[in-house]
N, C-alpha and C positions, 0 to 999 in steps of 0.2 A: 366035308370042310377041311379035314387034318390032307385029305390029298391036292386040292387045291393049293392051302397055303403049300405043302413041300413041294409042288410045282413052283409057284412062283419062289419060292426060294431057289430051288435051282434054274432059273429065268436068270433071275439077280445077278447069280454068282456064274453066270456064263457071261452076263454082259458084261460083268466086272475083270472077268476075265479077259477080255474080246480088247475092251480098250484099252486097258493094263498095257502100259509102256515103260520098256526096261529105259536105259542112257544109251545102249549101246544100238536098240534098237532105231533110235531116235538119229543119232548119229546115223548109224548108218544108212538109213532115207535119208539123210540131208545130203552125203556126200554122192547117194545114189542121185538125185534129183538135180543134181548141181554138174553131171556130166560122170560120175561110174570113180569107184574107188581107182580103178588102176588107173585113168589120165591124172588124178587127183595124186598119183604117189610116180607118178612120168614126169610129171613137172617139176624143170631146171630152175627156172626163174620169171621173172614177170616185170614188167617196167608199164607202168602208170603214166600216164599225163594227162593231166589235171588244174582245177581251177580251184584255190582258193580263196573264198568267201566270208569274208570277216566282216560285220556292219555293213559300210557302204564299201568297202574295199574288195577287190576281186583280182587275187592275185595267181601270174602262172606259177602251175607247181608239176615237177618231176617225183616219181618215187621206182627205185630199184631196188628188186629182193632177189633173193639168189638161196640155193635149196643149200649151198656151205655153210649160210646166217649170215654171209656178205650182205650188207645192206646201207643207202643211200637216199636222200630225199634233200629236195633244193627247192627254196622261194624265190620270186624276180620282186626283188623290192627295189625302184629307182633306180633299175638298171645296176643291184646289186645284186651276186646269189649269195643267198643266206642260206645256210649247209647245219643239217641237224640228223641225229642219231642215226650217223655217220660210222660204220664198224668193217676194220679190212680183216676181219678175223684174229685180230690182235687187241686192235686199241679203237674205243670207242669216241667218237670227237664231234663236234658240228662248231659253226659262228658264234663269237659273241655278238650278241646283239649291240652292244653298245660300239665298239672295235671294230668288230665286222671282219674280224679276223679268227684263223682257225683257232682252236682251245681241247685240247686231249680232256676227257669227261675223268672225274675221281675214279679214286680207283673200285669204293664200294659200287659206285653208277655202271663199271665195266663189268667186274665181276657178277651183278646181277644180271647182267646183260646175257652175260656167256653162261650163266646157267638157264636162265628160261627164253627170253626171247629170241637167242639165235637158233635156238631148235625148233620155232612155232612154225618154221614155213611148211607148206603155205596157208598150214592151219593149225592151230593147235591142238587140234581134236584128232588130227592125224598121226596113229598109231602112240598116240597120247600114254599107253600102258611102257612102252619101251624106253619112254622120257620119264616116267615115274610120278605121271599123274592121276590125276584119282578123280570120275565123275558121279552125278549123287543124282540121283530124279528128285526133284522136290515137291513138283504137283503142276498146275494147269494157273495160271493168271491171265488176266485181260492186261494188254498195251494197245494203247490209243484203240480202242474197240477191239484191237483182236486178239483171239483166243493163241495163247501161247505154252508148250512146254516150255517149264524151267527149270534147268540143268546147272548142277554147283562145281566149278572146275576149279580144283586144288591142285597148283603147283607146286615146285619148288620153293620152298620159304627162300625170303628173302632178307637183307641187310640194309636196316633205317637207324640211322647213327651209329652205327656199330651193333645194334640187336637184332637179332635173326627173329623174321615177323612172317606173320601166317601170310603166305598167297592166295588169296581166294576171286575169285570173279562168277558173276552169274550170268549165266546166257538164256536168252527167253527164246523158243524157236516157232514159229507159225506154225497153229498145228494140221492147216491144208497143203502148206507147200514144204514145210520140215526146211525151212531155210533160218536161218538170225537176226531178228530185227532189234534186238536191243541186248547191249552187253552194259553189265553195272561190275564196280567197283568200289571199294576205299579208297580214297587218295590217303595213301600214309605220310606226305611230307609239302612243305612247300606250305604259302598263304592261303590253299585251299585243304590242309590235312581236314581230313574229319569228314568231310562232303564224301558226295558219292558219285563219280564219274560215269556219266551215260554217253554209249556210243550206238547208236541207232543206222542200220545200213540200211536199204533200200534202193528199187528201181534194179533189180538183178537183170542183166542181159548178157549174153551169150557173146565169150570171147574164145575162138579155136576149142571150143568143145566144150567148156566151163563158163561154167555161171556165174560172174562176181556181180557185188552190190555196186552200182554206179552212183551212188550217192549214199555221202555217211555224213550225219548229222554230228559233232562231237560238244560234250557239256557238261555242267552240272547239276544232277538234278535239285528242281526246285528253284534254281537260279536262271536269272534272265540271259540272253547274248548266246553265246556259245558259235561254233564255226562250221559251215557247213563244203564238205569237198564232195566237187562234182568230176566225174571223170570222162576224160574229152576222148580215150583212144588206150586201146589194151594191145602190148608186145607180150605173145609169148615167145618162151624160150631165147630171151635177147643175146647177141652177143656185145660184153661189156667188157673193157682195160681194166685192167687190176687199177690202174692208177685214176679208177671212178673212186675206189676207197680209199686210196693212201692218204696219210694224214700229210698237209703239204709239208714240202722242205722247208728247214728256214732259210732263210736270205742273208747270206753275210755280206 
C-alpha cells in the first residue's frame, strides 16, 4: 500500500511538473508560434489599414508604428482625418474632436508616453527585462470558453494628476496556440476611471512571416458598445516621411 501511494505521489509531482509554466516560457511559444523571435526583433515598422467599427458606423482607418516609437493613426470621418496619438519622437499630439484641428497632448500624457509606450514595439513582451518590466504567472482561467494562461505585466509607473500610479495590465494567452486574446486593465482617469478596459485580438493571419490579430475587439468590461477594428491589409517594413509625424505648422 505505502508503495503505491509513493508511486502515485511521484505520478503527481511529475505531472505537476510537466505542465508547470514559467512567464517566460509562455512568452516565448508565443513569439515562437507567431513567426520566431528573430523576425519579431528584424522588424522596422508596420502600417495597418483598417476599418473601424463603432455602432452602425464603419469607418477607414490607417495606423503606423515604427520600432524609434514614431507612431501614427488617422480616421476618415466626413471626409475629415482625425489624427490621434500622434508622436514624432518629441511631442505627442492628435485632433480635437470638436476643432478638428491639431492639439500637442499635456505634457504628464507625453511623458508617459515616452517612458512606456514608445518602447512597446512591436510588442511589449519584447526583451521586456531591458525596458524594466517585470512578468508574474498567475494561473490558468477561462475567456469566452477558452482555456487561457494569465500573465501580470508591470511597467513603468506612470503619472495621473501629478501622482506616480502603478502600471499594471493582465494578458490572458490561449493555452493551444500561446497567442493573446484578451488584455485587461485599470482605466486610472477620464469618465471611465475605475472600470476595467478589455482588449480582446483575434482572427491571427499571417503577414510577411508574422502572425498579427486581424480583428481586436476594444471595451469595457461589463459595459455594453465597445469598438471593434478590423484589418483590411498589413505593410511590413514601410517606408514613411518624417513629416507622417510632425506636429503641423501653424498658419500665419
Amino acid at each position: 500500500m505505502k508503495r503505491k501511494f509513493l508511486l502515485s505521489v511521484i505520478a503527481m509531482s511529475f505531472a505537476v511538473f510537466v505542465n508547470a509554466q514559467t512567464p517566460d516560457e509562455i512568452i516565448a511559444k508565443y513569439f515562437e508560434n507567431t513567426g520566431g523571435l528573430a523576425k519579431w526583433e528584424a522588424l522596422q515598422g508596420v502600417k495597418f489599414t483598417a476599418k473601424l467599427k463603432f455602432q452602425t458606423m464603419e469607418l477607414p482607418m490607417s495606423i503606423i508604428q515604427l520600432k524609434d516609437g514614431r507612431t501614427t493613426s488617422s480616421i476618415q470621418v466626413q471626409g475629415m482625418d482625425l489624427r490621434d496619438n500622434v508622436y514624432d519622437g518629441n511631442t505627442l499630439w492628435g485632433s480635437n474632436q470638436q476643432t478638428m484641428k491639431a492639439e500637442k497632448k499635456d505634457a504628464e500624457s507625453t511623458e508617459n508616453y515616452k517612458i512606456n509606450e514608445s518602447k512597446d514595439f512591436p510588442d511589449p513582451f519584447l526583451g521586456y527585462q531591458k525596458k524594466g518590466y517585470k512578468v508574474e504567472f498567475v494561473g490558468k482561467e477561462t475567456v469566452d470558453g477558452t482555456e487561457a494562461f494569465k500573465i501580470k505585466l508591470t511597467k513603468k509607473p506612470t503619472k495621473v494628476d501629478g501622482k506616480e500610479t502603478e502600471n499594471v495590465s493582465f494578458y490572458y494567452f490561449d493555452t493551444e496556440n500561446y497567442v493573446p486574446i484578451l488584455q485587461e486593465s485599470e482605466i486610472k482617469s477620464g469618465p471611465a476611471k475605475g472600470m476595467v478596459s478589455q482588449i480582446k485580438p483575434s482572427d491571427y493571419q499571417d503577414a510577411g512571416g508574422l502572425l498579427f490579430p486581424f480583428t481586436t475587439t476594444v471595451g469595457a468590461k461589463g459595459q455594453p458598445g465597445g469598438q471593434t477594428i478590423v484589418i483590411t491589409a498589413i505593410e511590413i517594413n514601410p517606408k514613411v516621411e518624417a513629416s507622417a509625424f510632425a506636429f503641423p505648422a501653424e498658419k500665419k
